[in-house]
C-alpha positions as CSV (number, residue, x, y, z in Angstrom):
1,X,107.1,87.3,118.2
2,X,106.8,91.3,116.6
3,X,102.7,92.5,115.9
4,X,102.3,94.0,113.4
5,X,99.3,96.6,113.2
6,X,97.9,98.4,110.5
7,X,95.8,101.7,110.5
8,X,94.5,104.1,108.4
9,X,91.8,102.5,106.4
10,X,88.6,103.6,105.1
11,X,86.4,104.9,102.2
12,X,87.5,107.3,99.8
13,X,86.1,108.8,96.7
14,X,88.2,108.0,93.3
15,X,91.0,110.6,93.2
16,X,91.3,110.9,96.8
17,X,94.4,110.2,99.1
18,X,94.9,107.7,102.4
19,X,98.0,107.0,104.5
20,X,98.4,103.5,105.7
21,X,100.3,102.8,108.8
22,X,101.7,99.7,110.1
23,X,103.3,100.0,114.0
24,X,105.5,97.1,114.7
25,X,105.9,96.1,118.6
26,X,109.5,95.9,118.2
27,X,112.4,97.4,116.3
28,X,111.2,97.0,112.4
29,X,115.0,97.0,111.8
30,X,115.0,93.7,111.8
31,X,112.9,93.1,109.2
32,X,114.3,93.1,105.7
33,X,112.8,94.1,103.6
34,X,108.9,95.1,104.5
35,X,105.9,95.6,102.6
36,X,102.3,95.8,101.2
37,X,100.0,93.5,100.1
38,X,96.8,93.8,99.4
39,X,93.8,90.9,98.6
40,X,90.4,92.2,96.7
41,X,87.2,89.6,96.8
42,X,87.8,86.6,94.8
43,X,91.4,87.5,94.3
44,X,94.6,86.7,95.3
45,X,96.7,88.4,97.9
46,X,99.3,90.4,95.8
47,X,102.3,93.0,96.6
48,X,101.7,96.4,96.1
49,X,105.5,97.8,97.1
50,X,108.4,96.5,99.3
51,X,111.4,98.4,101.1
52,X,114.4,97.5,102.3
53,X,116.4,98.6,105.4
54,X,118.5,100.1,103.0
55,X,115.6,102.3,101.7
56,X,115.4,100.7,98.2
57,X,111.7,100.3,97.0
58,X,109.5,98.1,94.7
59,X,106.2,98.6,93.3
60,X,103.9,97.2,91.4
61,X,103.0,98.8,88.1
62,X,99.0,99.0,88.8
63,X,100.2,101.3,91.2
64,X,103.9,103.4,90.4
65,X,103.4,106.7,90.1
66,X,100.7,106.8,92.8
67,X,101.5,105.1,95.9
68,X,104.7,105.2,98.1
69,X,106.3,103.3,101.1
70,X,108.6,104.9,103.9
71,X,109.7,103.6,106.9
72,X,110.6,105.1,110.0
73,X,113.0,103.7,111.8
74,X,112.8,105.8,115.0
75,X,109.0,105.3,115.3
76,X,108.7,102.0,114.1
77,X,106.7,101.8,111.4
78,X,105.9,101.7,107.9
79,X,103.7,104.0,105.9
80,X,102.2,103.6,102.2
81,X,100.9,106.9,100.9
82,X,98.3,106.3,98.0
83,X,97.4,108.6,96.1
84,X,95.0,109.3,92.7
85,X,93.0,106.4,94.4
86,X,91.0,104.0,92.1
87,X,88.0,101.8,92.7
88,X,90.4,98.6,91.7
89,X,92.4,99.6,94.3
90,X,89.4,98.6,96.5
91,X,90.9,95.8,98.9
92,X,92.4,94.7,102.5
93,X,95.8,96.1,102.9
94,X,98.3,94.0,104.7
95,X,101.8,94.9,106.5
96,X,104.3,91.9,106.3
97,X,108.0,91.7,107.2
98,X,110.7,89.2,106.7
99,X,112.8,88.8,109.7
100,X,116.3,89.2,108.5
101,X,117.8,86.7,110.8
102,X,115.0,83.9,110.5
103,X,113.5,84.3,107.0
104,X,109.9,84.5,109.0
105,X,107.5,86.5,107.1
106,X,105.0,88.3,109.6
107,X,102.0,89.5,108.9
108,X,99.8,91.9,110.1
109,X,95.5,91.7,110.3
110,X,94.9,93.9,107.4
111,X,93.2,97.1,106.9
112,X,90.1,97.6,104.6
113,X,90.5,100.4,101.9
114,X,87.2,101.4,99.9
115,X,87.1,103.7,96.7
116,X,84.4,104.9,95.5
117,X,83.5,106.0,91.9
């Protein structure tokens, strides 16, 4: 079984920036693709952006433009930079990953992210 564990959370005032993190206990190569989702109160859980092991990317449009996902191999994790933060982008951030060999979407316990007008 691979943990995944996100970090970086917290409150921010609208405009501002946050780095998400998401460590994976083993090799996040073999998870294809990986991602973000994120769930607001009362709402559903949606993506936010997804990347491949090839490096492609996918976002959604509430947030092109202003977010972006990496991953690094070497250290085993996924980031999402967000940036030009909005209070609807108030919500718990998720990490997931597909295993590539299985099909087994992981998941990771979420991290909170507050913006404040």
């Amino acid at each position: 079984q691979v943990h995944l564990v996100e970090s970086g959370g917290g409150l921010v005032q609208a405009g501002g920036s946050l780095r998400l993190s998401c460590a994976a206990s083993r090799s996040i190569e073999r998870f294809n693709p990986m991602g973000w989702y994120r769930q607001a109160p009362g709402k559903q859980r949606e993506s936010v952006a997804t990347i491949t092991s090839g490096g492609s990317t996918n976002y959604a449009d509430s947030v092109k433009g202003r977010f972006g996902i990496s991953r690094d191999n070497a250290k085993n994790t996924v980031y999402l930079q967000m940036n030009s933060l909005k209070p609807e982008d108030t919500a718990v951030y998720y990490c997931t990953g597909v295993l590539a060999y299985s099909g087994i979407q992981s998941w990771g316990q979420g991290t909170q992210v507050t913006v404040s007008s």
